[in-house]
SERO-4910 file (N, C-alpha, C, O; in steps of 0.05 Angstrom, whole numbers):
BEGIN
 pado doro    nc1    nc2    nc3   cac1   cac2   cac3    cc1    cc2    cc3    oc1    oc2    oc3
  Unk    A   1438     92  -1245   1418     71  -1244   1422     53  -1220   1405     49  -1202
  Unk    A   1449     40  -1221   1455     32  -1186   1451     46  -1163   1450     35  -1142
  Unk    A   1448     76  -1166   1444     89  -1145   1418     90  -1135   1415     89  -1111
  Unk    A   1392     93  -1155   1368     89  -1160   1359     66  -1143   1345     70  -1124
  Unk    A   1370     33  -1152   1371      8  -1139   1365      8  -1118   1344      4  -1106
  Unk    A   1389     15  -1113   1403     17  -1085   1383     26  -1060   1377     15  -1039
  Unk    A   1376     48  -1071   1357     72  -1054   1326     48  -1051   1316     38  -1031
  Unk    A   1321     46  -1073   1298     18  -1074   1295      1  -1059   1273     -2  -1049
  Unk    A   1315    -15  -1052   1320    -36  -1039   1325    -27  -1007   1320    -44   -989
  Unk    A   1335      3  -1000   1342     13   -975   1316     24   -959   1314     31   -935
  Unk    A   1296     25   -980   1270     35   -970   1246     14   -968   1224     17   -957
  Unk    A   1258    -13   -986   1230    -28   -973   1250    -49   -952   1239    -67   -940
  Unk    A   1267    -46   -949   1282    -58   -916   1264    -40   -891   1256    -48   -869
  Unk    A   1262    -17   -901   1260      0   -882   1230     -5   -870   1223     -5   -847
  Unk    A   1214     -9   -895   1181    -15   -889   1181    -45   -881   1160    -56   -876
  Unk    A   1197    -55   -879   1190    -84   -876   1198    -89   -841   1184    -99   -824
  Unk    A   1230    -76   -840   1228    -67   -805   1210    -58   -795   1201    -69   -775
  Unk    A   1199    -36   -803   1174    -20   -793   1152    -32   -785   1136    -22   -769
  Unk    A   1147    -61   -797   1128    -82   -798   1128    -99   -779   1113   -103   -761
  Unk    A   1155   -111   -789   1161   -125   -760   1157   -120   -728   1145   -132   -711
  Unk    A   1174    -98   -730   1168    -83   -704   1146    -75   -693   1145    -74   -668
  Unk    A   1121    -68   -709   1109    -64   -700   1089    -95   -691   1084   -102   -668
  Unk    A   1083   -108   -712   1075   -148   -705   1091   -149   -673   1078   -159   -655
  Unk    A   1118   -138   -665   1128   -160   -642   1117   -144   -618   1104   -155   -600
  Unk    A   1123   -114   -618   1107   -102   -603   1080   -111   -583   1074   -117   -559
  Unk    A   1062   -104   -619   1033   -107   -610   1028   -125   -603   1007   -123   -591
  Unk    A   1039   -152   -603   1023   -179   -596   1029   -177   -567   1010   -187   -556
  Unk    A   1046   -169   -550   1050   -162   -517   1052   -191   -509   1044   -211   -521
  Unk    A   1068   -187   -483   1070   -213   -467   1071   -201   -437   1072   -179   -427
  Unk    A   1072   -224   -428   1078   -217   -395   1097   -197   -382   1094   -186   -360
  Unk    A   1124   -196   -406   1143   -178   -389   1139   -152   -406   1159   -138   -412
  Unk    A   1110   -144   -416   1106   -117   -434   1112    -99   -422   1094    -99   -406
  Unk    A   1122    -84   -417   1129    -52   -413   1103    -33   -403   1097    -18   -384
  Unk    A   1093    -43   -427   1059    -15   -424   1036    -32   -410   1028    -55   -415
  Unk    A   1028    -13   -390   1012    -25   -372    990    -21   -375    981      1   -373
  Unk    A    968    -51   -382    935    -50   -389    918    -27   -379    921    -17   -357
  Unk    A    903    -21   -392    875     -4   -388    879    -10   -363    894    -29   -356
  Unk    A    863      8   -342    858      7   -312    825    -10   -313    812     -1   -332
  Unk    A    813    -29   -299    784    -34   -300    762    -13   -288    761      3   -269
  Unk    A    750    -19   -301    721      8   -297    713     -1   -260    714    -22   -249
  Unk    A    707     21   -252    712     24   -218    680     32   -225    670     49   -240
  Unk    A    665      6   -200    636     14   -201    633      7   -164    650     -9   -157
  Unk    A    618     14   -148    613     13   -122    575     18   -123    560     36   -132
  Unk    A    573     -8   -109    542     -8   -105    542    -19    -72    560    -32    -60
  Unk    A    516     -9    -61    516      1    -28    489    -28    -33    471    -32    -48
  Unk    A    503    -43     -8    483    -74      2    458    -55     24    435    -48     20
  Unk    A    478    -52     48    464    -44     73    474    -15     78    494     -8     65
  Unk    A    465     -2     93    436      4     98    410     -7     79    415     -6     55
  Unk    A    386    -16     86    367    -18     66    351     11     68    356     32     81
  Unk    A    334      6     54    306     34     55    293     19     66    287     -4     65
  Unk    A    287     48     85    257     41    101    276     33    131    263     35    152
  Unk    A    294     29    133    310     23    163    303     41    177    289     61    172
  Unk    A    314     34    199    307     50    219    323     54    246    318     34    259
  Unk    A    337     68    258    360     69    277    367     93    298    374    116    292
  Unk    A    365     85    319    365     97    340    387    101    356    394     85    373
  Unk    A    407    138    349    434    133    360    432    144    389    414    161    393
  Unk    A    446    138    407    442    132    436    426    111    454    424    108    478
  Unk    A    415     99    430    394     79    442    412     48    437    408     37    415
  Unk    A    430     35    453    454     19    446    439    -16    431    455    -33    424
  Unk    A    416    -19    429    413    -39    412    391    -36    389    378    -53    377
  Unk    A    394     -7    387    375      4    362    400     26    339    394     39    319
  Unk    A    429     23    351    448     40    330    465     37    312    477     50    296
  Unk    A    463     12    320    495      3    303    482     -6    275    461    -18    270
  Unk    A    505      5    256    497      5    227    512     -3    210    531     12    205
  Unk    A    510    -33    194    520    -52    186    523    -34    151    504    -27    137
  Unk    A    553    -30    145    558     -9    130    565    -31    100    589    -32     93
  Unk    A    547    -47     86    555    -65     60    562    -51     37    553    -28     31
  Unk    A    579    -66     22    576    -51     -6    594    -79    -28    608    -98    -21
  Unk    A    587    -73    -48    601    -92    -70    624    -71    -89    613    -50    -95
  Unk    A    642    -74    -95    655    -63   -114    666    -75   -130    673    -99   -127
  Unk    A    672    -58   -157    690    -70   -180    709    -54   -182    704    -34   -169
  Unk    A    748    -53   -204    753    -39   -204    774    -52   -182    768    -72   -169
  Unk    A    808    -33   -178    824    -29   -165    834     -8   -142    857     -8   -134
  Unk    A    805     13   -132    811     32   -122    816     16    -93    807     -3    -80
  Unk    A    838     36    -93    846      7    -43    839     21    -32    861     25    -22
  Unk    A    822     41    -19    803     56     -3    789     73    -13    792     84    -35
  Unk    A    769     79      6    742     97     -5    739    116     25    752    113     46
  Unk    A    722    131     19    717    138     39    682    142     40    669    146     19
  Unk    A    667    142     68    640    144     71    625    174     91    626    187    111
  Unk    A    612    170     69    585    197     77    568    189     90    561    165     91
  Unk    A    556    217    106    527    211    109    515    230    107    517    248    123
  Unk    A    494    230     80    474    246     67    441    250     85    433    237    105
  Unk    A    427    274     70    402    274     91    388    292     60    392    316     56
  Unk    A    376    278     46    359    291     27    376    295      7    374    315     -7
  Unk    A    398    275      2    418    271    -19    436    288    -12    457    287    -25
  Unk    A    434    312     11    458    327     17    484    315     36    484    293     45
  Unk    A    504    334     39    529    323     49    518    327     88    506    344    100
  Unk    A    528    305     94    517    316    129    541    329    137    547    352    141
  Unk    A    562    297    137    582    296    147    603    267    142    593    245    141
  Unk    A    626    271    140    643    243    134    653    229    157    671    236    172
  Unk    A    633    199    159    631    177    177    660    171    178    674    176    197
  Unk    A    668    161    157    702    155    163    716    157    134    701    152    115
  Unk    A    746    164    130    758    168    109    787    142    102    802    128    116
  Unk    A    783    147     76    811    107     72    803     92     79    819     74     77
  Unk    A    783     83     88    772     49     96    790     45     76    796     60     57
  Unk    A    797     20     82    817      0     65    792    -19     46    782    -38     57
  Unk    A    782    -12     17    761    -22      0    775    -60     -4    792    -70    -19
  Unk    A    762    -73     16    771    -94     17    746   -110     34    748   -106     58
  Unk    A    724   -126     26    707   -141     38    686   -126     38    665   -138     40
  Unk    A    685    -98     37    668    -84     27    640    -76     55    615    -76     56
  Unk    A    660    -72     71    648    -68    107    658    -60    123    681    -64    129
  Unk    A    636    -40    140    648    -21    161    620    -20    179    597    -17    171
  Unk    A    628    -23    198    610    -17    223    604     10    236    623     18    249
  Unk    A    576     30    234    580     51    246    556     48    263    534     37    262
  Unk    A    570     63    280    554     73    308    532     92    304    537    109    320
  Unk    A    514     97    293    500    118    285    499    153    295    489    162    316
  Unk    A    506    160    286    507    196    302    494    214    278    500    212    254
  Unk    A    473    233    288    457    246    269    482    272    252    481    280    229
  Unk    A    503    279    272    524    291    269    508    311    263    507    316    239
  Unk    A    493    325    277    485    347    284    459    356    264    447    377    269
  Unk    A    449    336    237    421    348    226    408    336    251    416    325    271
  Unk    A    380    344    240    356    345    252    339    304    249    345    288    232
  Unk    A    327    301    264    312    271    261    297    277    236    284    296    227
  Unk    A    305    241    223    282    243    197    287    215    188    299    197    201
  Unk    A    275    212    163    269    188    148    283    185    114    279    170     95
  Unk    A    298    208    117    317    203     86    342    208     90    352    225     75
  Unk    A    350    201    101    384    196    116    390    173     86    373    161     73
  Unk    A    418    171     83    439    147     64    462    151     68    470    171     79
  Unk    A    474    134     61    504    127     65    514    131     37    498    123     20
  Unk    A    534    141     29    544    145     -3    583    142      9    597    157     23
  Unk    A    589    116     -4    611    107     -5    633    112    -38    630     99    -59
  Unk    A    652    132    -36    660    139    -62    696    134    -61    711    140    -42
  Unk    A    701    124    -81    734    110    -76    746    133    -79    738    152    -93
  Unk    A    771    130    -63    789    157    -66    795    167    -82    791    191    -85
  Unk    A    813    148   -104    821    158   -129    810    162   -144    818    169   -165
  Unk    A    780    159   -136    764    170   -167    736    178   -159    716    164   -155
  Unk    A    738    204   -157    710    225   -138    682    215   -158    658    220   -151
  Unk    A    690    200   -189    663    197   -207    655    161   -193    635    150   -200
  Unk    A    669    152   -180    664    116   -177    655    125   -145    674    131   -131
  Unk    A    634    125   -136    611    126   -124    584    110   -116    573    103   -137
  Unk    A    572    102    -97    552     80    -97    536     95    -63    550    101    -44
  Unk    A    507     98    -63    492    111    -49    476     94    -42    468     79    -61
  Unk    A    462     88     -9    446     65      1    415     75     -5    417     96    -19
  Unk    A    386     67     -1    375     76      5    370     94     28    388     93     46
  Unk    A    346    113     34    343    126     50    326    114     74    303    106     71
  Unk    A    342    114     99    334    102    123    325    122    145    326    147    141
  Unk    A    317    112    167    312    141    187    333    143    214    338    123    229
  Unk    A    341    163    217    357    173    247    339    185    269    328    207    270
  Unk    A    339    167    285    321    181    310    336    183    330    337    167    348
  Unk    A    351    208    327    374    214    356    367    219    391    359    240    400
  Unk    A    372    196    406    355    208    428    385    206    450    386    197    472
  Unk    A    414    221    431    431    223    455    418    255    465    406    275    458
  Unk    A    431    239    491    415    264    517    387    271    513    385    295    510
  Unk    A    367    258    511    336    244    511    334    267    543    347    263    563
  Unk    A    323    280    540    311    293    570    283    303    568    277    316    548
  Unk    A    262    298    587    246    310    590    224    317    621    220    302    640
  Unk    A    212    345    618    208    354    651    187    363    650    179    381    635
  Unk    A    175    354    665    146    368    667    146    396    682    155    401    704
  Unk    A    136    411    666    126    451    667    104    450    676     99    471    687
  Unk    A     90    437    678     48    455    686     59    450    724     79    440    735
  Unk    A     39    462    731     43    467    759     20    449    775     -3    447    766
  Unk    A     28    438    799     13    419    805     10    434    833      3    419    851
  Unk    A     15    461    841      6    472    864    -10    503    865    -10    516    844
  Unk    A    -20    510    882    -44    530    875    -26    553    881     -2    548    886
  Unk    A    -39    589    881    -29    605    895    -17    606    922      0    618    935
  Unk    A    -29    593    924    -20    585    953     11    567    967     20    565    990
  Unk    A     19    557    940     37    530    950     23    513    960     33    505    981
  Unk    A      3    504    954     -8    481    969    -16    468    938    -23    478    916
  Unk    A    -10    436    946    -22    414    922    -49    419    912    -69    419    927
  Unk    A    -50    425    880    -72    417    876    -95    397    880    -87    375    872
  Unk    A   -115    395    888   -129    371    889   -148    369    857   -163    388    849
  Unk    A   -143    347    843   -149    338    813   -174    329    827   -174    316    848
  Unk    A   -201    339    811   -225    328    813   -232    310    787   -232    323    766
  Unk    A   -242    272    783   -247    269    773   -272    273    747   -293    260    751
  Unk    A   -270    282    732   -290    288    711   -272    319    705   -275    326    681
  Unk    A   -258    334    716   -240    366    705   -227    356    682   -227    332    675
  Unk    A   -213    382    667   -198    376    650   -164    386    666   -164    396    689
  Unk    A   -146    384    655   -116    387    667   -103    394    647   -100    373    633
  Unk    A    -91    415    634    -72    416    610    -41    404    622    -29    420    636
  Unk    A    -36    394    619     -6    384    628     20    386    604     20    379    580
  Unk    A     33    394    617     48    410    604     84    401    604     90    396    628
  Unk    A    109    397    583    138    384    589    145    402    567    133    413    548
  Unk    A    171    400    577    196    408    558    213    373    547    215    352    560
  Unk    A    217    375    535    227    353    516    251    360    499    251    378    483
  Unk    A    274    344    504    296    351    482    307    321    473    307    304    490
  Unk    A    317    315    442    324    291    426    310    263    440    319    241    447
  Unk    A    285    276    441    264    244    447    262    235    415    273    249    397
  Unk    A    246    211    410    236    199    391    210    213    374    209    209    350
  Unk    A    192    228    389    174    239    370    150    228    380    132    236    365
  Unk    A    140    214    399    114    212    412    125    191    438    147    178    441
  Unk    A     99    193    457    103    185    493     82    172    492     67    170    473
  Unk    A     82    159    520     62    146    539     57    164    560     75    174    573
  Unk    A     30    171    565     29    186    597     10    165    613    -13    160    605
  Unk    A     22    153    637     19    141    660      4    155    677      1    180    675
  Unk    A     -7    140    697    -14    153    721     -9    119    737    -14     96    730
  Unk    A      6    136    765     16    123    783     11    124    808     13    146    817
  Unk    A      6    108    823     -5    104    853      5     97    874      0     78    888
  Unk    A     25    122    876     55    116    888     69    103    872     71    112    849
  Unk    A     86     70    882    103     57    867     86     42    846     97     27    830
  Unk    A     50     46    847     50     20    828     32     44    802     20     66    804
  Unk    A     40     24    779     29     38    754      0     28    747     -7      5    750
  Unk    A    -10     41    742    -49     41    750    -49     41    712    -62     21    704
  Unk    A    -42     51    697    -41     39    668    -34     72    658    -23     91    670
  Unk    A    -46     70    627    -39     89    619    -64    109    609    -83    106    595
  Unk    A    -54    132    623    -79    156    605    -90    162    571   -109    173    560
  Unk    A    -63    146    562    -73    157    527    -75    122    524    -61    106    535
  Unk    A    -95    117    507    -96     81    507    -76     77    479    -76     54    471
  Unk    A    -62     95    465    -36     94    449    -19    110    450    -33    130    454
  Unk    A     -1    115    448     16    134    448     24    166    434     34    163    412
  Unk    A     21    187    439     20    199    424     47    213    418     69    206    424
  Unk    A     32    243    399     62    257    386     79    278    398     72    301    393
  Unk    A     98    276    413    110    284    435    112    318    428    134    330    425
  Unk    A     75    334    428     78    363    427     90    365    451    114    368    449
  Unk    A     84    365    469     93    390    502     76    391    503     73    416    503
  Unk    A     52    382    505     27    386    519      0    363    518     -3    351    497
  Unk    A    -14    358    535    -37    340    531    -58    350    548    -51    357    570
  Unk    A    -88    351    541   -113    359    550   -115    327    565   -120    306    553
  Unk    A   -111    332    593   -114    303    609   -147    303    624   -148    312    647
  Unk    A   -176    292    612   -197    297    625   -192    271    652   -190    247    645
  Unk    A   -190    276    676   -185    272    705   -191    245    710   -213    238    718
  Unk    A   -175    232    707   -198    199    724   -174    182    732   -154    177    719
  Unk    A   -178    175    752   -165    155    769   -163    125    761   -150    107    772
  Unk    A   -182    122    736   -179     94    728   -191     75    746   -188     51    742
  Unk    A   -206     85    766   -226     76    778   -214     58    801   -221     36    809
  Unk    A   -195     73    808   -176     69    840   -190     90    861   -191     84    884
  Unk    A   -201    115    853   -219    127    879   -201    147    892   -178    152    884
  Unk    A   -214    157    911   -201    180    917   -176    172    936   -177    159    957
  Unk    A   -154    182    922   -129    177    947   -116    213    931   -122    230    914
  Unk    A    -91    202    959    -74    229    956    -35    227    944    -16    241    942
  Unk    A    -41    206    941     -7    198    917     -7    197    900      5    177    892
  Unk    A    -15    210    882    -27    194    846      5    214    840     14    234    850
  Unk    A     15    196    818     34    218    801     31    208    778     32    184    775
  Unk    A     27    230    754     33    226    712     67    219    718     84    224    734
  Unk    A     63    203    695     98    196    694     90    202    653     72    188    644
  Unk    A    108    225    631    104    223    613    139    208    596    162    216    593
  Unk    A    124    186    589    144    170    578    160    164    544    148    156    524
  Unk    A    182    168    545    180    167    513    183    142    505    200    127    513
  Unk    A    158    133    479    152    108    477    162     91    472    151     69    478
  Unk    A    191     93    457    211     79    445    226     76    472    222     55    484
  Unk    A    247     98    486    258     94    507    252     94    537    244    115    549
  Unk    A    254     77    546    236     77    569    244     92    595    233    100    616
  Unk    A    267     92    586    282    111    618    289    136    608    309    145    619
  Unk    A    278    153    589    267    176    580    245    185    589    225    185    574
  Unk    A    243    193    612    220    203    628    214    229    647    232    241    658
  Unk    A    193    236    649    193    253    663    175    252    681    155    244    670
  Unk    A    169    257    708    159    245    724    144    279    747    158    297    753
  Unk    A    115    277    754    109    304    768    104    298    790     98    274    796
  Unk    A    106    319    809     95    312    838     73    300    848     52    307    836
  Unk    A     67    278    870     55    274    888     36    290    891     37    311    904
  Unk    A     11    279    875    -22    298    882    -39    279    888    -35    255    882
  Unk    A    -63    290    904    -90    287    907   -112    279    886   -112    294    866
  Unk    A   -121    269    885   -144    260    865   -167    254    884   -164    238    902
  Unk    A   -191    269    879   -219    258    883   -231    252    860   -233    267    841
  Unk    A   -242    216    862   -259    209    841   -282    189    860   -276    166    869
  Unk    A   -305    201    863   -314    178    875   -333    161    852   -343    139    857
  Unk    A   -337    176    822   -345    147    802   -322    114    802   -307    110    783
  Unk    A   -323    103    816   -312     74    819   -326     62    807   -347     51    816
  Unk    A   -315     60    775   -333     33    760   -321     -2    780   -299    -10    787
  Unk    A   -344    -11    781   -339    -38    791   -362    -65    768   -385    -64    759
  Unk    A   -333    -95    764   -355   -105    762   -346   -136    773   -323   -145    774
  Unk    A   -370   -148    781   -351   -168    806   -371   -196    792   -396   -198    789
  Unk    A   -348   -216    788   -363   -242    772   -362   -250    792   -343   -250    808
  Unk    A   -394   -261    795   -402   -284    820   -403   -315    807   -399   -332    824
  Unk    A   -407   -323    783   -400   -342    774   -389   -352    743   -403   -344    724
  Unk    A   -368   -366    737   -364   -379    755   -344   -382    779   -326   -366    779
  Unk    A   -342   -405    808   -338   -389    830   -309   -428    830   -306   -449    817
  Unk    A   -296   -412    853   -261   -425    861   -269   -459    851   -252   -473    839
  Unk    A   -303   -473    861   -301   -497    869   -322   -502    837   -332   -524    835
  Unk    A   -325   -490    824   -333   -503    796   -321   -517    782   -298   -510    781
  Unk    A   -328   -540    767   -314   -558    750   -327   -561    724   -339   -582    721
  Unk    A   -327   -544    706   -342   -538    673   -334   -561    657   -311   -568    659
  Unk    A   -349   -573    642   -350   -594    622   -339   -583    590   -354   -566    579
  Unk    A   -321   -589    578   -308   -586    551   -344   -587    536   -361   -605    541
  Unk    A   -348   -562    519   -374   -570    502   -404   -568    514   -424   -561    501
  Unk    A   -404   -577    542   -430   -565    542   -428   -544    562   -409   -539    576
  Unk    A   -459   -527    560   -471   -495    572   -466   -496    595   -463   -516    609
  Unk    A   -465   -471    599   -456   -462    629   -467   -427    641   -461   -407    627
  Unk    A   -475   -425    656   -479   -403    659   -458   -376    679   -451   -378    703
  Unk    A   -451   -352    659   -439   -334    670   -451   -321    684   -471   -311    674
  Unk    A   -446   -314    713   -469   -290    724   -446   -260    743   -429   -264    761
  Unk    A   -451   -243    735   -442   -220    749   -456   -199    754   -477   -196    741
  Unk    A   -446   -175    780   -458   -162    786   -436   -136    774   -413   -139    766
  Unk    A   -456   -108    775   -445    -83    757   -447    -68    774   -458    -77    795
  Unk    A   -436    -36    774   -436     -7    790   -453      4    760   -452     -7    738
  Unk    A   -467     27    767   -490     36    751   -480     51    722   -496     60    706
  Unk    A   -451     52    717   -440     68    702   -431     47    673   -421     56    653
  Unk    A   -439     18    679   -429    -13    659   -457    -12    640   -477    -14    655
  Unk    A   -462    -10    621   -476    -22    607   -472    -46    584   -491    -55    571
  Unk    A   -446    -55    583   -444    -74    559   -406    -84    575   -389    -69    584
  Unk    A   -405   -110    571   -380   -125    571   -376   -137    548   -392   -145    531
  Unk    A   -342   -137    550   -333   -172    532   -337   -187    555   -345   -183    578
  Unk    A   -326   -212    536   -316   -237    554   -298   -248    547   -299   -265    529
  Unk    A   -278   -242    559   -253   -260    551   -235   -281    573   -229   -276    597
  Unk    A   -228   -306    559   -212   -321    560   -190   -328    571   -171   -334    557
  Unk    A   -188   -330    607   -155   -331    616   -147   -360    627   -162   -375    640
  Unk    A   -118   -365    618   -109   -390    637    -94   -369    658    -76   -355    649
  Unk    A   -101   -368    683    -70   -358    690    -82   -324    689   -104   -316    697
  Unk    A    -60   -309    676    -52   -289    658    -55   -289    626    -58   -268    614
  Unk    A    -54   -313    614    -49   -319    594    -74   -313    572    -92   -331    572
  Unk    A    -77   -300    560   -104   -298    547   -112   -319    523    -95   -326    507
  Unk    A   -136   -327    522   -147   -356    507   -157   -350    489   -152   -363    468
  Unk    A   -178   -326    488   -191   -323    460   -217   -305    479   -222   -307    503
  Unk    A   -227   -293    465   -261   -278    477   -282   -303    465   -283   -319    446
  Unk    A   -301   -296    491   -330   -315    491   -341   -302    481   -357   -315    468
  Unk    A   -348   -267    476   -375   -262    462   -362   -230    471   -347   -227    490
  Unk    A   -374   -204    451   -374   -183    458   -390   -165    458   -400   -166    436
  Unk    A   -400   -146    470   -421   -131    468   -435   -151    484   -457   -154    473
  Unk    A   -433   -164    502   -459   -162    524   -481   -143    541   -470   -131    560
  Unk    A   -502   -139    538   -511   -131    558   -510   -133    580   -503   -156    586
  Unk    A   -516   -114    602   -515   -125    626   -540   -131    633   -537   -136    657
  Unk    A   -566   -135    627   -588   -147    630   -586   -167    617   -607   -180    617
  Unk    A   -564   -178    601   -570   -201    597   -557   -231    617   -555   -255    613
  Unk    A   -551   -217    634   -540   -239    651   -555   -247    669   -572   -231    676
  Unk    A   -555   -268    680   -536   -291    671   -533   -300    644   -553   -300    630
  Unk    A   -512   -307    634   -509   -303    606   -496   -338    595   -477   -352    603
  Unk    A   -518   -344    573   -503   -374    570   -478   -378    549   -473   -370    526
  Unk    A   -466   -391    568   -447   -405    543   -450   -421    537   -447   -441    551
  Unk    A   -461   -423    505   -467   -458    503   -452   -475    499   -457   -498    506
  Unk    A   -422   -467    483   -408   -492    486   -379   -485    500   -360   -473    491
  Unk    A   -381   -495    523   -358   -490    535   -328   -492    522   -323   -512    507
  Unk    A   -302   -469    527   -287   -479    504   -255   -470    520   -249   -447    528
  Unk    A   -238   -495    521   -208   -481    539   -195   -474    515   -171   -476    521
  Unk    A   -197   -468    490   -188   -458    473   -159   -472    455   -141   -461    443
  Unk    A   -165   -502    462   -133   -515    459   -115   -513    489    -92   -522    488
  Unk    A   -121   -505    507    -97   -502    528    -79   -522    540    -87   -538    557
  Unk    A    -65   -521    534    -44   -545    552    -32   -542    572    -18   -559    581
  Unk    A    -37   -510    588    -21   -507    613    -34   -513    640    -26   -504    661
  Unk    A    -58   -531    637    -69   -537    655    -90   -539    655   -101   -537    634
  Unk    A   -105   -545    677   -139   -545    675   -154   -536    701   -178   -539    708
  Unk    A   -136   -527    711   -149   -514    738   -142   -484    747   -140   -474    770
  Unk    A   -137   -472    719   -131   -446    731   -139   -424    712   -126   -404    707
  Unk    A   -162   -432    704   -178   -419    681   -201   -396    705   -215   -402    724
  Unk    A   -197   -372    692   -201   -349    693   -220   -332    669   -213   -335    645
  Unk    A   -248   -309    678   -258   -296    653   -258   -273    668   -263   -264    691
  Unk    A   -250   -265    641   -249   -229    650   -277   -220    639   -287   -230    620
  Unk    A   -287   -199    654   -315   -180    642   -302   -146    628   -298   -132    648
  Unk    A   -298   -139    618   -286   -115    606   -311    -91    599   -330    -93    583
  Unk    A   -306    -80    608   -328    -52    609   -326    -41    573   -305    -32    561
  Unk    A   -338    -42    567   -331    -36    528   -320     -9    519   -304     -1    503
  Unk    A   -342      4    544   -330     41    544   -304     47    556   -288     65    551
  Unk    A   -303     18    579   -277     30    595   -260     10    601   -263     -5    620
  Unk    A   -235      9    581   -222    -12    586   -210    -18    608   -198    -39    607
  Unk    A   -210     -2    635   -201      1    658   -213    -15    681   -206    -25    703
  Unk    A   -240    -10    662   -263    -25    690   -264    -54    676   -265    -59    652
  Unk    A   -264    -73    699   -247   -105    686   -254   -123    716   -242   -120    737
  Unk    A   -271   -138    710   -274   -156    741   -261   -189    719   -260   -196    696
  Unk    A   -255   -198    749   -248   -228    746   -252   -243    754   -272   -238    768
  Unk    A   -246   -264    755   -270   -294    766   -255   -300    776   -232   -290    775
  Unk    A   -262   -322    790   -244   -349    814   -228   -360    786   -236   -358    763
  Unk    A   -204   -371    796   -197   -390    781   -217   -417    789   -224   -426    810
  Unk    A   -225   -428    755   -240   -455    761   -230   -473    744   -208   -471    733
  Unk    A   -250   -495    739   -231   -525    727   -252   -523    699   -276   -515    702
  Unk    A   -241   -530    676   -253   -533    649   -233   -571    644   -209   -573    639
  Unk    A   -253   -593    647   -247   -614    636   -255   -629    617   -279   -629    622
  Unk    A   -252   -643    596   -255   -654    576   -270   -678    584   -266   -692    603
  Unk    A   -297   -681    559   -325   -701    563   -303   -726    574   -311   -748    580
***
């Protein structure tokens, strides 16, 4: 029966240690042994935004401000760059995950130009803690070259001569341009404006119908085809001939150098035309500076043409160096201008 006791008493010591120990354990302190859960590792991407846009070789259209926020203990990550959620290539590896920023230089790293490019930043130690930017665009124009192919000389080796009113297929090779140009025409050193009145999509080819822009027959004219984003991406053709003897002209006879116009009241515009003008604007110059248009769609029978209330449009850079342009409606090329005259207040 003492042995029975005994055994009794040796087994609830035993549950009662068991208790203890485990109460001093579990309540943990600072110098615990077992080291807390790790925190949940989340990475979310600031910058790049969607819809960006970045141009590598082009030095103030590349640099790419690399943001991100993280949670979590991972101490480096490393960064991608995706193109349709695929792998391109790895921008840089261990960034030290601290401030949550890296600066890259943009490089297409060999895909093709487009508009769903992202950045996907994923911490080292843990390939599932991950964070992806929106999709931005890469327009690679390192080594941007382009050369004009059509031929600007006959069987002969001799210069073509371009007749105004022909057509011209003109013709370039193009490598990592932007994706549409400007084509120029130039008069020797000076630029006479541009053949397409916007820019187009840089095929290798353009149907150029012939006109001098109403400079007339000379023998220097050169296309310069430009890419529209970079400007010293160009390609430039030989020294040709042009006959055009259509010369739109239109020449304002008033108002003239020694006029002095009244703020508010009428005044009359008068100009003369070449037979090819049937309708102008009228617009607004101080200077160079453009003011606003007087009226558009004029006839040219309707001139002399009134303005009834004279107007410097707010100007404050003066009052004696007001200028109107006549603008051909069909041809933004053909453009006469007036004396500078004086517009003063009643």
């Amino acid at each position: 029966m003492k042995k029975h006791g005994a055994f009794i008493r040796f087994a609830l010591l035993a549950i009662v240690l068991s208790i203890v120990t485990t109460v001093f354990w579990g309540c943990g302190s600072d110098d615990d042994p077992v080291d807390p859960p790790a925190a949940d590792c989340a990475i979310s991407l600031i910058s790049p935004n969607a819809g960006e846009s970045f141009i590598p070789g082009d030095a103030d259209h590349q640099t790419v401000n690399i943001r991100w926020s993280e949670e979590g203990d991972s101490p480096t990550v490393n960064i991608e760059l995706l193109k349709g959620g695929n792998l391109v290539g790895l921008i840089s590896s261990s960034v030290v995950n601290s401030g949550g920023f890296y600066r890259w230089v943009a490089n297409n790293m060999g895909a093709d130009n487009g508009d769903d490019f992202s950045i996907r930043v994923t911490a080292n130690d843990d390939n599932t803690c991950f964070g992806t930017s929106g999709e931005f665009s890469l327009t690679s124009i390192i080594g941007c070259s382009m050369s004009i192919t059509s031929s600007f000389v006959d069987e002969h080796e001799e210069p073509l001569v371009f007749q105004a009113g022909e057509h011209y297929e003109l013709t370039w090779d193009h490598a990592n341009t932007t994706g549409s140009v400007s084509i120029e025409l130039w008069k020797q050193d000076q630029n006479l404006g541009y053949v397409t009145e916007t820019p187009i999509a840089n095929t290798g080819t353009f149907d150029w119908l012939i006109d001098s822009l109403h400079n007339g027959t000379y023998s220097y004219y050169v296309l310069k085809v430009r890419d529209s984003e970079v400007s010293e991406c160009v390609a430039e053709s030989p020294m040709f001939p042009m006959v055009d003897s259509q010369v739109c002209s239109i020449t304002i006879s008033n108002p003239g150098s020694d006029e002095v116009w009244i703020e508010g009241t009428s005044e009359d515009i008068d100009m003369t035309f070449s037979p090819d003008v049937s309708m102008v604007d009228l617009r607004m110059y101080v200077g160079n500076i453009y003011l606003g248009t007087i009226m558009t769609n004029v006839l040219v029978e309707d001139f002399p043409f009134t303005w009834l209330s004279v107007n410097d449009y707010g100007n404050t850079q003066g009052s004696s160096f007001y200028r109107i342009r006549a603008v051909n409606t069909e041809d933004q090329y053909c453009v006469g201008i007036s004396e500078a005259f004086t517009i003063i207040s009643q």
